[in-house]
N, C-alpha and C positions, 0 to 999 in steps of 0.2 A: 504494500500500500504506500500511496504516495505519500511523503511528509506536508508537501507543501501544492496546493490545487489549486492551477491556475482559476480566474472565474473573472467575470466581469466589472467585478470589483478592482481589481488593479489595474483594468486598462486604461491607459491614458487618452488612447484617440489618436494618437501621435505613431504611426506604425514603425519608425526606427527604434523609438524608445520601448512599444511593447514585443516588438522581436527580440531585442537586447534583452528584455526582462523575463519573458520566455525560456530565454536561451540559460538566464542565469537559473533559473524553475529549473530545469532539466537537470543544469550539473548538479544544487543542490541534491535533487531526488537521486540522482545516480551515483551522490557521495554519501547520504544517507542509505540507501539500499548496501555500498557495499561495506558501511558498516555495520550496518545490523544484518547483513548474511555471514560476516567473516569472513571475507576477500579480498583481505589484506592489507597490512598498512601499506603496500606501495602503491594500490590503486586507488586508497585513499588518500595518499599525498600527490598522485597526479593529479587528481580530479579539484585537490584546495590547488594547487599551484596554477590551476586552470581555472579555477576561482578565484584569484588572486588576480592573473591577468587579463583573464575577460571584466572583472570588473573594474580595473583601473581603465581597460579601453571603454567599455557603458560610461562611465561617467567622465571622459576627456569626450564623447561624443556629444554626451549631453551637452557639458560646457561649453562645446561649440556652437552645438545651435541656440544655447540662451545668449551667447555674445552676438552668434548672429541678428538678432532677434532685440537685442538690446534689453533684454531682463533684468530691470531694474532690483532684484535682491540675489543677483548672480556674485556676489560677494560671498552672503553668508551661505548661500545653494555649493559655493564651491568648497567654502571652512568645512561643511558637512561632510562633501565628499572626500576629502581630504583624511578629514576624523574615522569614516568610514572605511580606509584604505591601510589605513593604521591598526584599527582595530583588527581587520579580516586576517593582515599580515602576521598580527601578536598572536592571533589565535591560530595561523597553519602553526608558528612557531612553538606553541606551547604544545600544540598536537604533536608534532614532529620528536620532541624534547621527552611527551610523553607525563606532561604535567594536567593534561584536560585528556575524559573519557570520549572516544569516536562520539556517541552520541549527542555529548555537550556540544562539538562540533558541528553537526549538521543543524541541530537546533538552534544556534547561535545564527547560524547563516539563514537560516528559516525564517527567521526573527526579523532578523538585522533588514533584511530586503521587504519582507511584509509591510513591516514600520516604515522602511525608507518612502516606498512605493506611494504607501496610504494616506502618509506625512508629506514631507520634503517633497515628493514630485509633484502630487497632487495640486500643489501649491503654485505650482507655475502654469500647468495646464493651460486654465483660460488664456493667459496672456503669448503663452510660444502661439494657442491653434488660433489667433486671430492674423 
């Protein structure tokens, strides 16, 4: 079962931003899957480290079209993403190191994107789709 399903709820309207988001849905669920089957910590560190850099490119994508766009809170939109990039990175690390359970893992990411999505992106919507 899936941890994280996608729904109509997250969509922004904006199709580069919900493909990226999609995209990041998928690796979550497929790094959650393979740690709750036991399929090992390598293919759960590929899968954060593909987490790690598809999300730093989703969110340089984003910042592109909110400058394009001229998004007047594109300052603190990007302090977030930034925060966010930081966090995701301490967490492969603490995985890796073996200081956080596979599970904390996927749930954190589960989280982390849900809240961003619902929060922080939500918030620009109106203003990028006009």
């Amino acid at each position: 079962m899936a941890l994280f399903t996608w729904s109509a709820q997250y969509e922004t309207g904006i199709f580069m931003v919900d493909t990226q988001h999609k995209k990041l849905v998928e690796a979550i669920n497929t790094l959650h899957d393979a740690m709750k089957d036991g399929k090992g910590k390598e293919k759960a560190e590929t899968t954060l480290s593909f987490l790690v850099d598809y999300t730093v490119q989703h969110f340089n994508a984003e910042e592109e079209l909110m400058k394009k766009k001229g998004y007047p809170d594109f300052v603190n939109h990007k302090a977030v993403h930034d925060k966010l990039v930081a966090e995701v990175k301490d967490m492969k690390a603490k995985y890796v190191a073996g200081k956080v359970l596979p599970m904390q893992v996927s749930s954190f990411m589960s989280d982390w994107l849900k809240n961003h999505i619902l929060g922080t992106d939500k918030k620009y919507v109106p203003f990028l789709k006009n």
